[in-house]
SEFI-572599 format. One line per 4 residues: their letters; for each residue x, y negated, z of N, C-alpha, C. Coordinates in pm, whole numbers, m for minus. Atoms other than C-alpha are relative to their C-alpha. Layout:
<recs>
A	X Y Z X Y Z X Y Z  ...
</recs>
This chain:
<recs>
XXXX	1 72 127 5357 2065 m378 14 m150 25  m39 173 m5 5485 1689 m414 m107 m74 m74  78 93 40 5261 1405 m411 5 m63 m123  2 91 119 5222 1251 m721 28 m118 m4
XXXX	m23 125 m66 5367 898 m735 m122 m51 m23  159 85 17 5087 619 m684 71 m70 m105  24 112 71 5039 408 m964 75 m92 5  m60 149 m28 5222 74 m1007 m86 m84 m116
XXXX	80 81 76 4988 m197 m1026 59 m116 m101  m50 109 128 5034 m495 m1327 m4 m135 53  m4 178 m28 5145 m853 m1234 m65 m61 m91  5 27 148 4992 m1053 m1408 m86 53 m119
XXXX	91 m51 38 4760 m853 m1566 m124 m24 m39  196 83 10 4368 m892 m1680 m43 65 130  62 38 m111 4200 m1032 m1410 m175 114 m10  154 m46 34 3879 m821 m1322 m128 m115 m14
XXXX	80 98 74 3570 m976 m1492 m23 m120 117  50 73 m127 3386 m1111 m1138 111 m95 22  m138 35 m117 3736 m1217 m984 16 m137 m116  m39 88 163 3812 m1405 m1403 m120 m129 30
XXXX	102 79 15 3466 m1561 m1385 12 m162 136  0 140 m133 3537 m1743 m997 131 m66 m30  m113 71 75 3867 m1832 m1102 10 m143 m83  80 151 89 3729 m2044 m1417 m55 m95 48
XXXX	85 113 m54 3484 m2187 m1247 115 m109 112  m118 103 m97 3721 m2353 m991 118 m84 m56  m73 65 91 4001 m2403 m1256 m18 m96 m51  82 113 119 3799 m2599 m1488 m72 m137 103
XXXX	m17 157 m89 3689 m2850 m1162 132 m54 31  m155 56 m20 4079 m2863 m1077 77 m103 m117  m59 62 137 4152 m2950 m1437 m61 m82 m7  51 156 5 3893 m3213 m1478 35 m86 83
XXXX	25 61 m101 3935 m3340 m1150 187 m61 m14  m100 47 m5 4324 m3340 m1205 31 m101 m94  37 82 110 4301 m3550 m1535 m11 m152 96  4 122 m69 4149 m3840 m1288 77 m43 117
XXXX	m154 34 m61 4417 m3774 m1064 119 m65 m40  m37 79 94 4624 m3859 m1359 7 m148 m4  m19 162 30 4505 m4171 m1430 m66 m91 168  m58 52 m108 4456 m4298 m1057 192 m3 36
XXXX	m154 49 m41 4808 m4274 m1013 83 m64 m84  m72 118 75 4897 m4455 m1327 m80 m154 28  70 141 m96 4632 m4753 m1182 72 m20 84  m112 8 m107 4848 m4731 m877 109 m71 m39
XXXX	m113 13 58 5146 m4747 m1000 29 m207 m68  m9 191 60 5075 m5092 m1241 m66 m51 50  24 87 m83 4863 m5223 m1032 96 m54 133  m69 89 m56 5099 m5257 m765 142 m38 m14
XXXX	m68 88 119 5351 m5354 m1022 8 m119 m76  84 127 60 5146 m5607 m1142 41 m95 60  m13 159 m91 5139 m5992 m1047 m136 8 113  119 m33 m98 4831 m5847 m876 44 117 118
XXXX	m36 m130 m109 5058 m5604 m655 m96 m78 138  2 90 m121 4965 m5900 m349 m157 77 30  180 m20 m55 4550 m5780 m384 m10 171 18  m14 m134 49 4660 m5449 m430 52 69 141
XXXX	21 m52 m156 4775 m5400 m64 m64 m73 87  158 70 m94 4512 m5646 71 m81 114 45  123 m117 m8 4273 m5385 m4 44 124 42  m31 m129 m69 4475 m5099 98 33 m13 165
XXXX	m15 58 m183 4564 m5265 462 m156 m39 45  94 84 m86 4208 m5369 483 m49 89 87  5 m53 m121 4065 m5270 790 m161 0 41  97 m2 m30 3735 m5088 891 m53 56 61
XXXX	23 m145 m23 3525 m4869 1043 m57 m60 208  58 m8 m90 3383 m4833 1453 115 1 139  m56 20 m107 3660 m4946 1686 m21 85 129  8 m98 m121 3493 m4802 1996 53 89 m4
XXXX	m25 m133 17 3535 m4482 1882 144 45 m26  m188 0 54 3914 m4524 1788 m37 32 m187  m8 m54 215 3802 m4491 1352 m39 m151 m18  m3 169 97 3887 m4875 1272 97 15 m42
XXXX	m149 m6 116 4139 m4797 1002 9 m39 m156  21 38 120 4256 m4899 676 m46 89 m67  39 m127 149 4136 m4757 349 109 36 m14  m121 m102 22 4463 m4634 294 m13 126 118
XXXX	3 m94 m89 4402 m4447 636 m137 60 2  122 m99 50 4004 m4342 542 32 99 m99  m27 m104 113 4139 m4187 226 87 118 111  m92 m98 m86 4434 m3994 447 m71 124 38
XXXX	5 m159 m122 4247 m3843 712 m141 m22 m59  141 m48 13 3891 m3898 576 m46 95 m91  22 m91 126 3843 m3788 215 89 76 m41  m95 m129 40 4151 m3593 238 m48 142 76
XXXX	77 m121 m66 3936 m3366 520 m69 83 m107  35 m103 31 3733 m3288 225 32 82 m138  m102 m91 78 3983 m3156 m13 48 134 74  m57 m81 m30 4109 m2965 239 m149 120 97
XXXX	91 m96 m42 3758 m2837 353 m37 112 m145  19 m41 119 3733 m2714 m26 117 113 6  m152 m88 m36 4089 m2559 7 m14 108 115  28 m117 m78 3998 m2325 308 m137 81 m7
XXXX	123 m138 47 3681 m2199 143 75 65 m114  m108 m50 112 3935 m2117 m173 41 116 88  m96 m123 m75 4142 m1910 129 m68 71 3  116 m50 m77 3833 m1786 274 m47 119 m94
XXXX	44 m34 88 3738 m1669 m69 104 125 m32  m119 m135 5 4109 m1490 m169 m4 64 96  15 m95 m106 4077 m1310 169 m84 78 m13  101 m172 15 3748 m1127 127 m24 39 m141
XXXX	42 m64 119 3730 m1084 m231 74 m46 m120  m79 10 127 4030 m1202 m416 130 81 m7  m118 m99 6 4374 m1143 m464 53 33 152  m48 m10 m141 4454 m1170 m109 m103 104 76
XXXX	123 m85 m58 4188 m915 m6 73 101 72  m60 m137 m22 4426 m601 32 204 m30 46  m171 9 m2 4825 m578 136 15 m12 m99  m62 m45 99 4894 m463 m159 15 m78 m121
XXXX	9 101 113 4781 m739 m401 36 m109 43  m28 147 m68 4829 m1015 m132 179 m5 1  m124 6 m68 5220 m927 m60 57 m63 m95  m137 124 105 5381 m1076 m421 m67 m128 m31
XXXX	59 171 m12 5147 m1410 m440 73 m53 164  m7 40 m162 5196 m1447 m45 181 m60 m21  m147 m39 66 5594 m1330 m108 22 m183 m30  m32 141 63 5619 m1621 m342 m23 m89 32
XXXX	68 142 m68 5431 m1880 m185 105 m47 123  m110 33 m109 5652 m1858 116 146 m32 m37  m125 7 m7 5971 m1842 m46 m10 m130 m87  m7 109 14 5857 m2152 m225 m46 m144 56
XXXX	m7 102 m90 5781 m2340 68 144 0 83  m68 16 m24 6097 m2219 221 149 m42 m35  m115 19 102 6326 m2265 m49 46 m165 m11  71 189 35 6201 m2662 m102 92 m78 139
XXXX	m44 19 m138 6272 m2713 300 132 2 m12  m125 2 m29 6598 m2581 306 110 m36 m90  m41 90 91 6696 m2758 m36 20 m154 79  35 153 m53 6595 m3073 144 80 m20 132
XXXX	m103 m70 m128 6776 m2959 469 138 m57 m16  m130 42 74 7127 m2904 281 53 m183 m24  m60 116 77 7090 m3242 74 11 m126 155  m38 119 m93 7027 m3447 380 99 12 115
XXXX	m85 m16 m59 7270 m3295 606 117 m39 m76  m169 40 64 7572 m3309 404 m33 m158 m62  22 156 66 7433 m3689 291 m27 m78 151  38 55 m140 7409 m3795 663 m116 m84 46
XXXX	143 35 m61 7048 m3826 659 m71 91 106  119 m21 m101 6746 m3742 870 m41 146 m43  48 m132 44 6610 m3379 869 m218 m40 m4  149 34 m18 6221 m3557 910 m130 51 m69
XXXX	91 m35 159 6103 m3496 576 m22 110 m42  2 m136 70 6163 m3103 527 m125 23 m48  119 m38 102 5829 m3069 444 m81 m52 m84  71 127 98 5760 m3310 185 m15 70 m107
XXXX	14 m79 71 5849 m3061 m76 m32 142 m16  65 m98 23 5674 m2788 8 m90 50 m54  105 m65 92 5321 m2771 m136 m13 m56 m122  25 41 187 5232 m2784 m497 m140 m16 m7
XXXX	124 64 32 4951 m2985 m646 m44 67 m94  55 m132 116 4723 m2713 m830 m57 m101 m42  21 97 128 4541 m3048 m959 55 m49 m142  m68 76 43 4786 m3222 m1076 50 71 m121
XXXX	m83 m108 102 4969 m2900 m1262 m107 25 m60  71 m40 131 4684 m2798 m1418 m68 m114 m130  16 103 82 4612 m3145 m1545 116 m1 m93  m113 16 106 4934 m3117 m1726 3 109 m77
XXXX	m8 m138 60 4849 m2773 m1844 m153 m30 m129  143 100 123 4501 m2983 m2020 80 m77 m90  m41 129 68 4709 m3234 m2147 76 115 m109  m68 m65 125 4948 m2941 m2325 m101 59 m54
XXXX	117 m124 79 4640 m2768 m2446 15 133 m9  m80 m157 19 4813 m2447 m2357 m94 80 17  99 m145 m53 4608 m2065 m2355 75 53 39  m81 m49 m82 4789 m2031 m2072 m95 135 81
XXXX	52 m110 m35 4645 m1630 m1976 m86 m49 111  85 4 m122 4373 m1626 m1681 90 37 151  m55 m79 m145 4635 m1414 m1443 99 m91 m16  m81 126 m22 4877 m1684 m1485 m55 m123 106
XXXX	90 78 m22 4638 m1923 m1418 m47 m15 172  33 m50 m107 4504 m1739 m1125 153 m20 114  m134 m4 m76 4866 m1683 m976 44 m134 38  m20 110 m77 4907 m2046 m974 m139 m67 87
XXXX	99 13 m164 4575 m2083 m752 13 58 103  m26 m78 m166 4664 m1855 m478 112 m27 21  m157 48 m72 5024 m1994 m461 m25 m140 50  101 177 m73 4829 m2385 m428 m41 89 165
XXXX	93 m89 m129 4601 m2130 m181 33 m23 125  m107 m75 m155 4890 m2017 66 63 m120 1  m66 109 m2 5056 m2332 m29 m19 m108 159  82 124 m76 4768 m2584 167 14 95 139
XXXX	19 m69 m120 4767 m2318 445 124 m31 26  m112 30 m71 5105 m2357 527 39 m145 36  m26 127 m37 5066 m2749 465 m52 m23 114  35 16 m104 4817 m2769 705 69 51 130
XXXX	m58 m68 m113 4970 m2513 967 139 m129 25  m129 58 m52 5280 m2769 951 m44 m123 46  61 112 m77 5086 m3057 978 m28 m36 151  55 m22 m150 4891 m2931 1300 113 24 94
XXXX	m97 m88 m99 5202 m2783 1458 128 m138 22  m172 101 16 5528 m3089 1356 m101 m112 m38  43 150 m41 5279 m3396 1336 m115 m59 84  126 79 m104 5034 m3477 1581 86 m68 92
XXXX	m16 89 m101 5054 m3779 1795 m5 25 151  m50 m61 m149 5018 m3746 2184 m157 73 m18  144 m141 m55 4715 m3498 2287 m86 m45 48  102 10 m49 4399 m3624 2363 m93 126 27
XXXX	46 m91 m86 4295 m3261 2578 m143 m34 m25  121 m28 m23 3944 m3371 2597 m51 m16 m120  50 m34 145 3889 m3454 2231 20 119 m77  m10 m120 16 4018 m3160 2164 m42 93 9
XXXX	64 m89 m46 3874 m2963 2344 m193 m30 m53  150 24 46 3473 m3110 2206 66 16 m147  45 m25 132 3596 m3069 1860 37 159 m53  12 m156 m5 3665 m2677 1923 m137 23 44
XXXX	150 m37 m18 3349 m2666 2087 m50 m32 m124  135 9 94 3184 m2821 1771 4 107 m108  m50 m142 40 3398 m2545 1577 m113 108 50  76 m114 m32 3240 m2265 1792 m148 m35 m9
XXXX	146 30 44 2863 m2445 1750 14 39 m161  m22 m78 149 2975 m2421 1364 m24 175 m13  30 m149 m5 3045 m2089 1399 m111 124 39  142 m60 m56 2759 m1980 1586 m126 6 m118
XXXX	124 33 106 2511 m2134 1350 51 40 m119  12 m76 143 2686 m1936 1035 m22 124 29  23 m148 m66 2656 m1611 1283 m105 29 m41  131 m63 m72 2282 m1634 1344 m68 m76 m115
XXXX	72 65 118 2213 m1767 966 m73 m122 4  21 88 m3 2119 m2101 1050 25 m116 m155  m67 66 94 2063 m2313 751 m53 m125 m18  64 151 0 1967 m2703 657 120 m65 26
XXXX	m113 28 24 2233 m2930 582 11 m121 142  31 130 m106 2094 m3186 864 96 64 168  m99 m76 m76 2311 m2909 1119 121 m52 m53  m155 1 m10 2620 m2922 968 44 m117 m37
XXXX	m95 94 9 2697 m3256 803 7 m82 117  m24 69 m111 2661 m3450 1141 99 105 81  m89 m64 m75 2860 m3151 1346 97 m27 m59  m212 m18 77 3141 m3168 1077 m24 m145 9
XXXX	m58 104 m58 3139 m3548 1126 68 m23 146  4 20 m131 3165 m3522 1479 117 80 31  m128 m98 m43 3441 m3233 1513 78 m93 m76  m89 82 47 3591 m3475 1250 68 m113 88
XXXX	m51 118 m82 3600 m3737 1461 61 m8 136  m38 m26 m116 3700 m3597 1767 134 88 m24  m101 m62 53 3935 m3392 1612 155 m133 m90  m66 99 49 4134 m3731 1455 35 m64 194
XXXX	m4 65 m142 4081 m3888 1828 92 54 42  m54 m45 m69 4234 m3588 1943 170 34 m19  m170 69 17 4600 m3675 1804 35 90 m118  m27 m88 92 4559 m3390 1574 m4 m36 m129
XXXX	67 43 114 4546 m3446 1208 m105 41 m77  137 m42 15 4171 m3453 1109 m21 72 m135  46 m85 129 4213 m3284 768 m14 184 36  4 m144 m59 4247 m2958 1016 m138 42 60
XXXX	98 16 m76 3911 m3001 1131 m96 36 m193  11 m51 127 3806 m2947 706 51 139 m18  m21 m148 2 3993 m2609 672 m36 64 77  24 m87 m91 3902 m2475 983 m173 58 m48
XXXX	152 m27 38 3518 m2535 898 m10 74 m155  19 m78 83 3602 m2411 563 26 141 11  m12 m119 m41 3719 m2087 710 m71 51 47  100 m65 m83 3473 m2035 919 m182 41 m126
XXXX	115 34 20 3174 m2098 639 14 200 m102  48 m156 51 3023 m1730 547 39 m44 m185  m40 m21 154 3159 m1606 202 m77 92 m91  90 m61 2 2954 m1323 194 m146 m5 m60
XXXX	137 10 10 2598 m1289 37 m79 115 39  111 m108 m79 2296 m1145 255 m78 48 m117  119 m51 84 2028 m951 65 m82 m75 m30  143 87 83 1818 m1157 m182 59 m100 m13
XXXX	m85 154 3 2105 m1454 m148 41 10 m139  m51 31 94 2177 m1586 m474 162 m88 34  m105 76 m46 2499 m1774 m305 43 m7 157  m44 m6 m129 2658 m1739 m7 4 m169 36
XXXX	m8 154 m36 2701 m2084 211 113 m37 m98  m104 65 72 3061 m2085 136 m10 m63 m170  32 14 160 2970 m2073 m251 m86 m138 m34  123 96 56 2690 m2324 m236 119 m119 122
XXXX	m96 132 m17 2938 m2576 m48 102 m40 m96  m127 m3 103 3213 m2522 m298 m81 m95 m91  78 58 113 2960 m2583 m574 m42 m167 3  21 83 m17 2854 m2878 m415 112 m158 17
XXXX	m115 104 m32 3200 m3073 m298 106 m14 m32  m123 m33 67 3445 m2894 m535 29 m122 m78  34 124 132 3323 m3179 m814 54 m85 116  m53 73 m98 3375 m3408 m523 112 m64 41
XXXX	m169 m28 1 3696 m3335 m425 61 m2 m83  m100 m6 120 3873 m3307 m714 m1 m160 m92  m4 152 88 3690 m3629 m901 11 m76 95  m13 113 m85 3667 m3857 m578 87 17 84
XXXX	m62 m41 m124 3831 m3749 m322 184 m11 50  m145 m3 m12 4172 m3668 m401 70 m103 m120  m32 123 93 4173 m3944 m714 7 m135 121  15 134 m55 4094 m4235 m443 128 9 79
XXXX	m96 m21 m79 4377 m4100 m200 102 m50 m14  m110 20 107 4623 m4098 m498 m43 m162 m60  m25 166 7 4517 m4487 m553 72 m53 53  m42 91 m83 4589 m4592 m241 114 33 65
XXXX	m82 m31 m51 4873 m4373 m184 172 m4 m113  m77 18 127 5041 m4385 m525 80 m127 m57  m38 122 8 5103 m4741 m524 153 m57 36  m134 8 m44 5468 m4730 m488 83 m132 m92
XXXX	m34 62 108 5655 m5090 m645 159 36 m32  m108 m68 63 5899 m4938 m877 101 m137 m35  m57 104 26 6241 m5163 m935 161 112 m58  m134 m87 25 6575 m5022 m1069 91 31 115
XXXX	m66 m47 m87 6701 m5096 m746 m51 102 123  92 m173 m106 6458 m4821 m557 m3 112 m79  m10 m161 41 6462 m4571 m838 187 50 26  m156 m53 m30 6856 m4565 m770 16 26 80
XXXX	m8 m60 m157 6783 m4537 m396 m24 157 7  26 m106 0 6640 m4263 m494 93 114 m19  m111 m114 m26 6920 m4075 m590 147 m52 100  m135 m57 m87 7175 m4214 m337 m49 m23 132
XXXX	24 2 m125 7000 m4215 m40 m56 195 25  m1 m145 30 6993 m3828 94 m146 38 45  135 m77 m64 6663 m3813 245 m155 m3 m162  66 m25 106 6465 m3892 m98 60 68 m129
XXXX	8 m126 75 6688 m3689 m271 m18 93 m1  1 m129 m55 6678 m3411 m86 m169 7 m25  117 m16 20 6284 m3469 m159 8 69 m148  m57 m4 163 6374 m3480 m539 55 137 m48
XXXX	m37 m147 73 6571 m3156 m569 m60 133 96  72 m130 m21 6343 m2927 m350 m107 m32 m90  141 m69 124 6058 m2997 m570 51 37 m114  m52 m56 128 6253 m2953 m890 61 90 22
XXXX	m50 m150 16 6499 m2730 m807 m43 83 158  50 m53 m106 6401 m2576 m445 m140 106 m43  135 m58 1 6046 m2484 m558 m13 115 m128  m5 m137 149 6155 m2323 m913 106 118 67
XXXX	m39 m99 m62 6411 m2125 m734 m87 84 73  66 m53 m111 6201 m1992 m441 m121 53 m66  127 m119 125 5889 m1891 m670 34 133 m44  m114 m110 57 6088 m1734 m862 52 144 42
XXXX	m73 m93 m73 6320 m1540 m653 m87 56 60  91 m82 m52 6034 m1437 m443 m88 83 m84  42 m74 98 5842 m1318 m759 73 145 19  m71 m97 48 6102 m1143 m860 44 132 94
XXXX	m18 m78 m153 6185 m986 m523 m142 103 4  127 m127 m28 5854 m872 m476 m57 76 m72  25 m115 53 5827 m674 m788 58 80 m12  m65 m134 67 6100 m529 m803 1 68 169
XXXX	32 m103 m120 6064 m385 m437 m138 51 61  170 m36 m31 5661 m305 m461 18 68 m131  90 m70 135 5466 m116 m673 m34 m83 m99  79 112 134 5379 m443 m916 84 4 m73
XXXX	m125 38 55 5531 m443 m1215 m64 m159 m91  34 74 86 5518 m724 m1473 m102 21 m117  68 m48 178 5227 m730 m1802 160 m15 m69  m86 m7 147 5422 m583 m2079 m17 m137 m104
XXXX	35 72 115 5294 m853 m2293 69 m159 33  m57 127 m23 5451 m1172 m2075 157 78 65  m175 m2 m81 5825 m1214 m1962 m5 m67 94  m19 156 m112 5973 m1413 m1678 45 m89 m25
XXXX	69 127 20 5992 m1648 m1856 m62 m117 23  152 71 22 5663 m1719 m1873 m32 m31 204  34 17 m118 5699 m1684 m1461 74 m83 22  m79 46 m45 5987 m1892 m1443 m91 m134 m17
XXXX	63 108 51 5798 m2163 m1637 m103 m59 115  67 14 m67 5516 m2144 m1411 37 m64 146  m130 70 m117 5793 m2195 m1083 16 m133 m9  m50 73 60 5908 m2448 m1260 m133 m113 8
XXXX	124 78 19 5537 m2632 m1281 m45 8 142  24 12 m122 5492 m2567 m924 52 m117 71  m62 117 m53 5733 m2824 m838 m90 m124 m31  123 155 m30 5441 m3110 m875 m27 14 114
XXXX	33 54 m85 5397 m3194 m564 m45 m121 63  45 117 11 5179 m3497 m547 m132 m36 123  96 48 m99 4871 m3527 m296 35 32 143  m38 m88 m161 5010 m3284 16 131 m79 4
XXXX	m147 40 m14 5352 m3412 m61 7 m142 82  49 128 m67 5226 m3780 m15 m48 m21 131  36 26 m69 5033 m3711 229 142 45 182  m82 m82 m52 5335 m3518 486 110 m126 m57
XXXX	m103 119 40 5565 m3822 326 m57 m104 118  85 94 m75 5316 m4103 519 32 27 131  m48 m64 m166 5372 m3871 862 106 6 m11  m154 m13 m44 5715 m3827 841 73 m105 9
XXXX	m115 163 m16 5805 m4151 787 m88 m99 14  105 121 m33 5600 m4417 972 44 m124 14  m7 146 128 5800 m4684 789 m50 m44 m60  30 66 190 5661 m4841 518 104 20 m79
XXXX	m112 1 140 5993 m4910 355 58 157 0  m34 m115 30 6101 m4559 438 m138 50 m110  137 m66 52 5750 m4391 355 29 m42 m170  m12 78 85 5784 m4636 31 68 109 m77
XXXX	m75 m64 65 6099 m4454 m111 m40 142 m15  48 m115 m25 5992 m4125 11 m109 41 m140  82 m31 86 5692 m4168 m222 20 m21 m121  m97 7 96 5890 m4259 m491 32 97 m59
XXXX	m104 m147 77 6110 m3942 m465 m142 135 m34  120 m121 m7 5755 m3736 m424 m33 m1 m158  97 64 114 5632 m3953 m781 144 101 m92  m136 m55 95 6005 m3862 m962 m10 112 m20
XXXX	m14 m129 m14 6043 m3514 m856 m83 61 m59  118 m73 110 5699 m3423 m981 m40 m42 m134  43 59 179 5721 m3636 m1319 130 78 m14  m133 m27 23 6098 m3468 m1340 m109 175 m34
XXXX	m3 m145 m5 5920 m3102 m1260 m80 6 m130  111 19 70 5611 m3188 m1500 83 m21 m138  m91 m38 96 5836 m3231 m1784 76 53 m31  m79 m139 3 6049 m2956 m1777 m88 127 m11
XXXX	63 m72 27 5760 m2740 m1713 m73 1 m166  107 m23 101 5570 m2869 m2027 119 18 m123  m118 m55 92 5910 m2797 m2221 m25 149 m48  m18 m138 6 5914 m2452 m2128 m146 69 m16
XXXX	100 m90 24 5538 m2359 m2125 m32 m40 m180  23 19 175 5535 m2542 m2498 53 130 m104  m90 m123 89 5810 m2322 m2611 m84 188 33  76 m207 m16 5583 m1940 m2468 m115 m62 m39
XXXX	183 m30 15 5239 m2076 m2594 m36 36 m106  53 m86 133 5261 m1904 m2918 m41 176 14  26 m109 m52 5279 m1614 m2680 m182 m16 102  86 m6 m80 5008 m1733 m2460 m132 m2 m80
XXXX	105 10 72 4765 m1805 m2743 m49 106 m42  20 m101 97 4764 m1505 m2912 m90 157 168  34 m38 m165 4726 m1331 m2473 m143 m96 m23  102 68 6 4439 m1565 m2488 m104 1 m85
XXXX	85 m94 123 4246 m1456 m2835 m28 116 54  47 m121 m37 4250 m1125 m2675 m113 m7 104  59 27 m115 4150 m1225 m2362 m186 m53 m73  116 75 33 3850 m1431 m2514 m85 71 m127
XXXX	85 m74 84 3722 m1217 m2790 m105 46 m11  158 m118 m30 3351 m1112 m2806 m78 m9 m119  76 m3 78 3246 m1020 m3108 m123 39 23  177 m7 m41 2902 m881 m2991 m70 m124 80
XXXX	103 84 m56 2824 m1197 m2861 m71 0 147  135 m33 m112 2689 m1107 m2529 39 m55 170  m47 91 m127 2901 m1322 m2295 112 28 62  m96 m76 m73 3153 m1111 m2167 109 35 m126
XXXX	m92 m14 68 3491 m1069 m2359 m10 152 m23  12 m138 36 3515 m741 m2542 135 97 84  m105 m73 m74 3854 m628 m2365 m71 4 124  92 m79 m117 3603 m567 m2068 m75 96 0
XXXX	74 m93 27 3425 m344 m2235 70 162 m75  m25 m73 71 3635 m133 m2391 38 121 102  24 m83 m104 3708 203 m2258 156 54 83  m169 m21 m38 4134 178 m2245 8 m161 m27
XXXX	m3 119 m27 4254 m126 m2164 161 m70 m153  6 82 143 4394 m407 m2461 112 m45 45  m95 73 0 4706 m564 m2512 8 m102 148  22 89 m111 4614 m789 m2242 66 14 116
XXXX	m55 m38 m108 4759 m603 m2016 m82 95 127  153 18 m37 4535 m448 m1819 m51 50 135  81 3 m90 4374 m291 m1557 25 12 212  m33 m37 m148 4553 m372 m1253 m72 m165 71
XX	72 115 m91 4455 m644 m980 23 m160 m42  m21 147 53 4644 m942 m1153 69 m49 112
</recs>
């Protein structure tokens, strides 16, 4: 007798409750936090525009910090590698998190987020590739347009006021997710300076002390914030770039809750440095990195010089292609199909909003080009590309949010009052779409 086919799970779909609930919570710091991302980079911007541009890189060249140690750098270079460590220590408890208990948990749910994520880092690259080869530029930059700013996009998703669905929502956090993982992996691998071996080697050891002490439940914060300074700092010494020395420790921090734990570590760090990160962290970065002085004759560089265009059309077009196509790829050769209730569209749109690339982009702009006046333009085409993608997206998600609102009433419905949306309770699943992994 023939197997019965399996199931084909729902793209896209309602999110299960637990999975909906961590989601929000993280969303709703991204979105606030992106908002002040927002307006740091319009401070930027006119400030060093201003007749005050002159104080405006005073303070970003100024110069501080413990010489001996090799960490006497500007605030433009504390923000970089300091408070960008702990964005990106926030960002590998996120991974940490989709691995044991989100969408990335199983093959099966991880392969069309993953899918996509890759083909919109590779798509971006080899957009950027093309334009500067046939423009007889530099190949330096390929990865300027690879990751997408889940801040930044969802700040523009506040500003439209859209009830843009939860599994939407979600889908663009685990594509940010895989995004930062691949930023970092390129970082560590295509920019480090020469090899300092022995710093290196003490800020793996402080790694495996980390690790040890989340083994054998060790807790008190007086352990880890001096070790994670210290792998920080030895880990920057060691030529590597120190925001890898943040994900690693966020990978490593237990996700898990023991018996009687109201919060796992990972959870109670999140809670603690998500707010952090999002309002300080990656707003101060975007001050001192955003500060690009705009003139007619640099936004025109921008399109005829090939290495910031080729920035320019992988985030706009590179990144909406490659989403996309990988989406699409991976449902129609898996078991996922699409919710009945959204189109692609509504995925293209989303593609399409991916192309913001604003804090990783910047930061992977700064390393690739240790010009100024290059770096300069570079950040330019990073600022364009993602005000170019950011309006096109809020075109197209304006035009589906009569669809998304009405996906969103469902979603949110509880007439009994009791906290939990009634399409969770019911005993067949609701317009919503429903009961696959999302």
């Amino acid at each position: 007798m023939a197997a019965a086919p399996r199931e084909r799970s729902t793209f896209l779909g309602l999110l299960p409750w637990p999975e909906r609930s961590a989601v929000a919570q993280a969303l709703r710091t991204e979105t606030a936090g992106g908002l002040v991302l927002l307006a740091a980079a319009v401070v930027a911007l006119v400030w060093a525009n201003s007749p005050w541009g002159g104080t405006y890189e005073e303070i970003r060249d100024f110069h501080f910090g413990i010489g001996a140690i090799g960490l006497d750098l500007s605030v433009e270079h504390w923000t970089a590698d300091g408070l960008l460590s702990i964005f990106f220590l926030v960002a590998g408890i996120e991974l940490k998190r989709e691995l044991v208990v989100g969408s990335l948990r199983t093959p099966a749910t991880a392969a069309l987020p993953v899918v996509a994520a890759l083909c919109g880092m590779a798509v971006p690259a080899a957009v950027y590739a093309a334009t500067a080869t046939v423009g007889g530029g530099g190949l330096e930059g390929w990865a300027v347009p690879m990751a997408t700013d889940i801040a930044f996009a969802l700040a523009v998703l506040a500003v439209l006021s859209t009830h843009l669905p939860s599994a939407l929502r979600a889908f663009l956090l685990t594509l940010a997710v895989v995004d930062d993982l691949g930023a970092i992996l390129v970082i560590a691998v295509f920019f480090t300076s020469d090899l300092n071996l022995v710093a290196l080697a003490g800020a793996l050891a402080g790694l495996v002390v980390f690790y040890v002490l989340q083994r054998y439940r060790v807790r008190g914060w007086w352990w880890y914030v001096p070790l994670g300074i210290a792998t920080w700092a030895l880990m920057y010494n060691g030529g590597v770039h120190a925001t890898v020395a943040g994900v690693a420790m966020g990978l490593i921090l237990r996700t898990t809750r023991d018996k009687g734990e109201n919060a796992s570590p990972a959870e109670r760090t999140s809670h603690l440095l998500h707010p952090v990160s999002a309002g300080v962290a990656v707003p101060l970065f975007a001050l001192f990195a955003a500060g690009v002085a705009v003139s007619t004759g640099s936004l025109g560089e921008v399109f005829t010089q090939p290495e910031p265009l080729g920035v320019v059309l992988g985030l706009v077009a590179g990144k909406t292609l490659g989403i996309f196509a990988g989406t699409y790829l991976a449902a129609r050769f898996t078991r996922a199909r699409l919710n009945p209730d959204l189109a692609w569209a509504d995925v293209f749109a989303l593609a399409v909003l991916a192309g913001i690339g604003f804090t990783v982009a910047l930061l992977i702009g700064e390393l690739a080009f240790p010009d100024p006046a290059d770096a300069e333009l570079i950040k330019a085409a990073v600022l364009l590309g993602s005000l170019v993608a950011a309006f096109l997206a809020a075109l197209l998600v304006k035009r589906r949010n009569g669809v998304y609102r009405r996906l969103w009433e469902e979603e949110t419905r509880d007439d009994d009052a009791d906290g939990i949306p009634d399409i969770y309770q019911r005993t067949s699943p609701g317009p919503a779409g429903a009961t696959g992994d999302g």
